[in-house]
MARBABA-353957 format. One line per field, with one value per residue (C-alpha): chain; z, y, x; residue in one letter. Coordinates in steps of 0.2 Angstrom, whole numbers, plus 5000, padded with zeros to 4 digits. Layout:
N
kette	(A  ...)
w	(Z  ...)
v	(Y  ...)
u	(X  ...)
rest	(a  ...)
This chain:
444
kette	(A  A  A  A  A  A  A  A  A  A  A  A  A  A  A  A  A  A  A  A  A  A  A  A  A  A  A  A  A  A  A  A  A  A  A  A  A  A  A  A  A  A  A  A  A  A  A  A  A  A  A  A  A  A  A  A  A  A  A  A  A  A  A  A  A  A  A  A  A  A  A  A  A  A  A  A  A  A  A  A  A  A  A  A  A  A  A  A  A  A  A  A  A  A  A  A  A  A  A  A  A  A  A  A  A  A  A  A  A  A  A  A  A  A  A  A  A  A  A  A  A  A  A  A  A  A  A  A  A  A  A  A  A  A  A  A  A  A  A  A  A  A  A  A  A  A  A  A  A  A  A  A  A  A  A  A  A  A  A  A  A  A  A  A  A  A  A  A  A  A  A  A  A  A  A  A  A  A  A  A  A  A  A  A  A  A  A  A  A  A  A  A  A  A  A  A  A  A  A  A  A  A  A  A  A  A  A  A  A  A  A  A  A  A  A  A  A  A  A  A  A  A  A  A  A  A  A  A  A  A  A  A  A  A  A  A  A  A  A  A  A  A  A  A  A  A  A  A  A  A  A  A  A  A  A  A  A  A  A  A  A  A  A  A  A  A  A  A  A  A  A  A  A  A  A  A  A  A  A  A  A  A  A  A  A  A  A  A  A  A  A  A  A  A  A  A  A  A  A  A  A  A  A  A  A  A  A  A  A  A  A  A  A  A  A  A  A  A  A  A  A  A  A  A  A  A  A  A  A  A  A  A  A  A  A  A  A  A  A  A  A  A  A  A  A  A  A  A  A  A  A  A  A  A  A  A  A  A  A  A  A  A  A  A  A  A  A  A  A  A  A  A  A  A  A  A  A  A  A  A  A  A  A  A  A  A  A  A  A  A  A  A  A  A  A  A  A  A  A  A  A  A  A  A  A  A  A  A  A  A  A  A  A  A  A  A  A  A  A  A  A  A  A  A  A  A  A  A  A  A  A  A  A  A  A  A  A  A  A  A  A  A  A  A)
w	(4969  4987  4995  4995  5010  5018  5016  5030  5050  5063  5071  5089  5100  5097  5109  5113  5100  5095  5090  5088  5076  5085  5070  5058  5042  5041  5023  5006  4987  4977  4956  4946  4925  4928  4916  4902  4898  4891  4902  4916  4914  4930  4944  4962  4977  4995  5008  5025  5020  5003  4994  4979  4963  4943  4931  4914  4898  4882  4871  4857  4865  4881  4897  4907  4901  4907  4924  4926  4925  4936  4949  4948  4947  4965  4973  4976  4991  5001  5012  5028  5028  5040  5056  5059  5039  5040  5025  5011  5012  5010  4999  4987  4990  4981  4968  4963  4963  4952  4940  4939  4932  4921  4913  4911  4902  4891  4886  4884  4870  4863  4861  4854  4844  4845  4863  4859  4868  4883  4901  4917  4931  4950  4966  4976  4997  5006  5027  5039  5053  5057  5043  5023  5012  4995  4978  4964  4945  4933  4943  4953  4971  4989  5004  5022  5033  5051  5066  5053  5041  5023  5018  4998  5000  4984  4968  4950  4937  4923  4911  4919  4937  4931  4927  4943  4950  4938  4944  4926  4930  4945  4950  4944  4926  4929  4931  4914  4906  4888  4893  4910  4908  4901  4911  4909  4921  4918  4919  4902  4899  4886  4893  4910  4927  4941  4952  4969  4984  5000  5019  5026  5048  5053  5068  5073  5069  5053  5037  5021  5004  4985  4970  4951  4943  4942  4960  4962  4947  4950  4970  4978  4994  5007  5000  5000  5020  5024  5016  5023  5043  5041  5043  5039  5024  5013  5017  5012  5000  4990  4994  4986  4971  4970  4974  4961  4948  4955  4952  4933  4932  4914  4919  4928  4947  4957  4979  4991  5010  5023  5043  5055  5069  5083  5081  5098  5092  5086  5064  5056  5051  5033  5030  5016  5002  4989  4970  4960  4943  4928  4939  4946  4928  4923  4917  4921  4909  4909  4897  4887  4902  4913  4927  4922  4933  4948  4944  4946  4963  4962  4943  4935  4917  4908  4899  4897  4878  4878  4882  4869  4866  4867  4864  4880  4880  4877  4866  4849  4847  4865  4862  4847  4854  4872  4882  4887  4870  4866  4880  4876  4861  4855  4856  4840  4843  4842  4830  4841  4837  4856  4856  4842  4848  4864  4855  4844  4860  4868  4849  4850  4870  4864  4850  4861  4876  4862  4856  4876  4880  4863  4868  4884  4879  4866  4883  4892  4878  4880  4890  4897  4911  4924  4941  4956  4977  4968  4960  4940  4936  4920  4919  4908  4900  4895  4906  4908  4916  4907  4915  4932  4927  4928  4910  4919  4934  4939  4930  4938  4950  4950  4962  4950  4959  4947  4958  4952  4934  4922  4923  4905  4908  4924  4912  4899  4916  4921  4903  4902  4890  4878  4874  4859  4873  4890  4884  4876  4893  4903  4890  4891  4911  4909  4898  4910  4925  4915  4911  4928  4933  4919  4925  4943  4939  4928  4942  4953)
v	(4928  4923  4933  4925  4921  4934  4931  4945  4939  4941  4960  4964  4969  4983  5002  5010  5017  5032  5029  5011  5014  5008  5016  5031  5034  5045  5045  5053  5051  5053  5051  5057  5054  5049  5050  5041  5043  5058  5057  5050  5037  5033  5039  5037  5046  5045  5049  5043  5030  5024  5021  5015  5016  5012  5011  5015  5003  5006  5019  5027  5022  5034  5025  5039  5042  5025  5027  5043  5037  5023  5035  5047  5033  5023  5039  5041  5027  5038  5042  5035  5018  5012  5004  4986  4979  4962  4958  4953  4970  4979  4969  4972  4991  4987  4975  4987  5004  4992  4986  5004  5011  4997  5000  5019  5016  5005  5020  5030  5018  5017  5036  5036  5020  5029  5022  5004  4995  5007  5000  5000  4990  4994  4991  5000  4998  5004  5006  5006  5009  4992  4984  4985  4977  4975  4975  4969  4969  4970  4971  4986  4981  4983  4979  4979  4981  4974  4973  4977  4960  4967  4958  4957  4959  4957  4944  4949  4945  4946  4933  4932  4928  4912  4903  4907  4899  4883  4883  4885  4901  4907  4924  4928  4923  4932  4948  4951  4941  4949  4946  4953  4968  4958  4957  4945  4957  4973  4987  4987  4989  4976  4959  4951  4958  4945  4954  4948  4954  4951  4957  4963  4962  4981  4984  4999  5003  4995  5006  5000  5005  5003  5007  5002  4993  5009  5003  4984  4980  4992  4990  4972  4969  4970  4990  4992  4986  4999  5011  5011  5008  5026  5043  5050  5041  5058  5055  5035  5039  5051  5041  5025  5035  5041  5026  5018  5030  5030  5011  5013  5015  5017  5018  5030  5029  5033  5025  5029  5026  5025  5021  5014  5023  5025  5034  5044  5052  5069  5069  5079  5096  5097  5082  5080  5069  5068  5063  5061  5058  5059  5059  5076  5085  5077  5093  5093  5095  5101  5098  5116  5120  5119  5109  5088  5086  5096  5085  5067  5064  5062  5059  5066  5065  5073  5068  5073  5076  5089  5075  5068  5048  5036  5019  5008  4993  4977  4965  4961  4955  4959  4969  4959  4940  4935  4928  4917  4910  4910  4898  4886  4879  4869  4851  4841  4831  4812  4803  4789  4789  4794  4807  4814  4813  4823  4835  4839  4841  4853  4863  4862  4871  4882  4888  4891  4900  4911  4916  4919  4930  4939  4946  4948  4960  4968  4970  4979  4992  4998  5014  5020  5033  5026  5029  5022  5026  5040  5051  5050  5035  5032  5011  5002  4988  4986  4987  4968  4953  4938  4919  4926  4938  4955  4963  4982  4988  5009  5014  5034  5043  5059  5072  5076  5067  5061  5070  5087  5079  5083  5068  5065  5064  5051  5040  5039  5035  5021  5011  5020  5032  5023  5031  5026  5028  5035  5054  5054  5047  5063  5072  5068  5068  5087  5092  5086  5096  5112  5110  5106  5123  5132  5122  5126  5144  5147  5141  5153)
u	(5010  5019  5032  5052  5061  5071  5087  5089  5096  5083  5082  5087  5071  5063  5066  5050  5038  5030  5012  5015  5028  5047  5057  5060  5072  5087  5088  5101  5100  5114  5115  5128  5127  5148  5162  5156  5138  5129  5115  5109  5097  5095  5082  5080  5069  5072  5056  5052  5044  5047  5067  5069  5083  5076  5090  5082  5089  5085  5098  5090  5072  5076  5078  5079  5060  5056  5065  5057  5041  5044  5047  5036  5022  5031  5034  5014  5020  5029  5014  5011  5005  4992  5001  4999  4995  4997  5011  5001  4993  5008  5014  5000  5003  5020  5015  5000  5013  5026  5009  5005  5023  5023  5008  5011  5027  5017  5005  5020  5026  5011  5009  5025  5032  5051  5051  5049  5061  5062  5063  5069  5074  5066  5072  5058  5056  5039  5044  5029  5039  5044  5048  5052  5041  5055  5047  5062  5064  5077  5098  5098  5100  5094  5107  5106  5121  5120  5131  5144  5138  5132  5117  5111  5093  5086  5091  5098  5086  5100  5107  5123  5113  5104  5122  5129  5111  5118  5132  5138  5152  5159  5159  5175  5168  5154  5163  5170  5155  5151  5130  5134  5123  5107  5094  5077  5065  5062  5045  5042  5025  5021  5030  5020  5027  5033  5042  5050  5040  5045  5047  5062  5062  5071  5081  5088  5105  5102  5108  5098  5106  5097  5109  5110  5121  5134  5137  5138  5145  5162  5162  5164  5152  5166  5170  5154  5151  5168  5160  5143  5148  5155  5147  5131  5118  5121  5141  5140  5130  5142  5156  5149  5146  5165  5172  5162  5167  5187  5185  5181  5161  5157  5139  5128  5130  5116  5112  5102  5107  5095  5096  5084  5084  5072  5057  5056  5074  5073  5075  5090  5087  5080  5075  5064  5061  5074  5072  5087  5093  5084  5066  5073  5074  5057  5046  5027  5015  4997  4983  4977  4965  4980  4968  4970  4984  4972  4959  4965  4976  4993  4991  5009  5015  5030  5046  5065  5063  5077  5091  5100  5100  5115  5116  5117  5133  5118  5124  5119  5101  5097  5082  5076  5078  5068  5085  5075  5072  5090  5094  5081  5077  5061  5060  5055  5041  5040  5034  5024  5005  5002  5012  5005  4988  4994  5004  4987  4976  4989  4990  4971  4974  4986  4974  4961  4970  4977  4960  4954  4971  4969  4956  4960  4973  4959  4948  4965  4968  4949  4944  4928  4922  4908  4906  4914  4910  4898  4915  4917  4932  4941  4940  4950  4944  4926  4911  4905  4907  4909  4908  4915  4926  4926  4934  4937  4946  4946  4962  4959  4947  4944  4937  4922  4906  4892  4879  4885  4882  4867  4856  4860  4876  4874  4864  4878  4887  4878  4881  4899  4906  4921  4934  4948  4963  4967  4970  4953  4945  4955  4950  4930  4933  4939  4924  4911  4921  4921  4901  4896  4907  4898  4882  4883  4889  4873  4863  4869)
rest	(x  x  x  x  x  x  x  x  x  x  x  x  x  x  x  x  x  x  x  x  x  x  x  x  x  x  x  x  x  x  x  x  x  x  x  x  x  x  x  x  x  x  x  x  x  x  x  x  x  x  x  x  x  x  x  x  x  x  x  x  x  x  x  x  x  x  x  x  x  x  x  x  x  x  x  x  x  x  x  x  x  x  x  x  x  x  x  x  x  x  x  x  x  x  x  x  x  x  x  x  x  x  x  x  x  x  x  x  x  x  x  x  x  x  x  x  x  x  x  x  x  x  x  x  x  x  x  x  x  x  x  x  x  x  x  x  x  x  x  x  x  x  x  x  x  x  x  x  x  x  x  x  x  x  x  x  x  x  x  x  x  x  x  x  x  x  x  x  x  x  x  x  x  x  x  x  x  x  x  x  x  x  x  x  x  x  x  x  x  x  x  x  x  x  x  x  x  x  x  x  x  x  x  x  x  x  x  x  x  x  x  x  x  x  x  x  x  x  x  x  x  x  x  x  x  x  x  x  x  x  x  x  x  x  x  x  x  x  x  x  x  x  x  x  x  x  x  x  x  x  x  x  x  x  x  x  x  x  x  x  x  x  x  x  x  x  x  x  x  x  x  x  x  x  x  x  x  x  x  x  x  x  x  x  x  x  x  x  x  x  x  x  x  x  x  x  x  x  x  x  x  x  x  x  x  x  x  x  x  x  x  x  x  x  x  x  x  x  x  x  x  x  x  x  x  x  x  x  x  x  x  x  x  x  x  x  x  x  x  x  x  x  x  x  x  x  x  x  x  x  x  x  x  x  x  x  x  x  x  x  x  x  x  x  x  x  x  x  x  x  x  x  x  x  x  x  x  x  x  x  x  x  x  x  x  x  x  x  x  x  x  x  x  x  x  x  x  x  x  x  x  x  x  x  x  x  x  x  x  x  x  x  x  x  x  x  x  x  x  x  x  x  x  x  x  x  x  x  x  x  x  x  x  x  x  x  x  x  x  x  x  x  x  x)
């Protein structure tokens, strides 16, 4: 996977540093359901070092669950990152934190078929105090104002985008186009991730805003750039979101606003992490000992089940058709003798890549406990290596080491214990804590 250009101007030279590190954020995050919707299925968490808006889709299937659990999964990011990653490094922070929300909302559905079809878009930025490493899915959007020029950092992946790439509307058209709210990326759980990831230079006196579609698909870029050269990131902030809903926003409405400034200034009082939108009202949840969420770190689950659904404006077929598949159709193929021949040996392919990524995909819903840098570690996959590849990655690591273990049950740990799905594997990881507690306790 390679990074995109940046589509960013160069910055101005750096002011002097503190610990290596030439910049800080001033950050705000504003979300408001607006005056339509009966929730708000968007979410969105500012920190100092991690911004990012998800805009959930999906009606009846709950995108405010998916968007939720987006967030929660990309807000374990906003940690101070090691100064001086090279970019590949960081950008693999981001891809992983992004594979990771996609994944969960995958286990979500398949705990509970009635969210089939949920998903979100992600526009998600990790700063390092230097720069912003940009990790894009779906039409919510990342801008950059400099020197009073606003920037659109990121690149809709909607239906509507890729005839403006053709050339085949123009924006006008694009506008009041009846597909204009269909996008072709989005975390999803079941579909293969490619998201855009790329590296944004910062100067200071930049101002960074992410929003949904709420925002940029009620407000043109030049209101935007007046409105973001004014005042404070919490004053821009609420004031794109009530411009956006004065100019008829029939969606929820939800921006962040960040600035670069230098990090030798002193921070705004009370400046903490803010998470907004559906994310904020998401309710934790414990297992019946009350200790899983304790015991793996930064591990977080919970739903907004107390909402009630509405059905999101996609149009007809949407959600059952690819887009893809409705732009493109299937060539007949031709009847020369040649042609045949190859269009047999690619069949015969096909078959057999089918076959390998079945079970592939067999190998990925599998689930077993082992050991990893001696702590007890849920994998998913199974534990073996076939022609090179490995079939397993660590999924979860607890803080349970396998020296404090039985010796039977380090022996089952060398072969791996399967479980049917993730839940059981918690599950199992629990009732090996609680008997090396009652184990050590005994001993005592």
């Amino acid at each position: 996977m390679t990074a995109a250009t940046d589509p960013t101007p160069d910055p101005a030279p750096s002011p002097g540093s503190v610990d290596g590190r030439p910049f800080r954020l001033e950050f705000a995050a504003v979300s408001d359901v607006g005056r339509v919707r009966k929730d708000n299925q968007d979410s969105g968490y500012a920190g100092p070092w991690l911004l990012t808006v998800c805009d959930g889709v999906g009606g009846a299937a709950r995108g405010d669950i998916a968007s939720s659990t987006a967030v929660q999964q990309l807000r374990k990011l906003d940690e101070e990152p090691a100064f001086g990653l090279v970019d590949d490094d960081l950008i693999g922070l981001v891809s992983h934190a992004l594979h990771m929300a996609h994944d969960e909302i995958g286990h979500l559905v398949d705990h509970d078929p009635t969210l089939n079809g949920t998903s979100t878009t992600s526009t998600v930025g990790l700063f390092d105090g230097a720069k912003l490493t940009v990790g894009h899915v779906g039409d919510s959007r990342a801008y950059l104002l400099r020197n009073g020029a606003i920037h659109q950092v990121t690149h809709d992946h909607t239906f509507v985008q890729t005839l403006l790439d053709e050339g085949r509307i123009t924006e006008d058209e694009a506008k009041t186009h009846p597909h204009r709210n269909l996008i072709l990326k989005a975390l999803d759980g079941t579909r293969e991730l490619e998201p855009d990831l790329f590296i944004v230079d910062l100067a200071a006196g930049d101002r960074l805003m992410f929003c949904s579609d709420g925002v940029c698909g009620y407000v043109d870029d030049p209101r935007i750039a007046d409105i973001l050269a004014t005042g404070t990131p919490e004053y821009a902030a609420v004031e794109l979101v009530r411009v956006s809903l004065d100019s008829g926003s029939t969606d929820n409405v939800t921006c962040v606003v960040a600035d670069v400034v230098p990090s030798d200034t002193m921070p705004s009082a009370g400046l903490e992490a803010q998470m907004v939108g559906a994310a904020a009202e998401l309710k934790r949840r414990t297992t019946k000992t009350g200790q899983m969420t304790a015991l793996f770190r930064g591990h977080r689950m919970g739903d907004t089940g107390e909402l009630d659904p509405i059905d999101e404006e996609i149009p007809d077929g949407a959600i059952a058709a690819d887009p893809e598949e409705m732009r493109y159709a299937l060539q007949a193929p031709s009847k020369h003798p040649k042609l045949r021949w190859t269009f047999g040996l690619m069949t015969f392919i096909g078959v057999v890549w089918i076959a390998v990524a079945t079970g592939f995909v067999w190998s990925q819903n599998q689930w077993y406990i082992g050991e990893q840098d001696g702590n007890v570690t849920i994998f998913r996959g199974v534990p073996t290596t076939m022609v090179g590849f490995d079939l397993s990655e660590p999924y979860q690591t607890s803080d349970l080491k396998v020296s404090d273990l039985a010796e039977t049950y380090q022996h089952q740990l060398e072969d791996g214990i399967h479980s049917k799905d993730l839940a059981g594997a918690q599950e199992k990881v629990q009732s090996l804590a609680d008997q090396s507690a009652a184990d050590s306790g005994s001993g005592s």
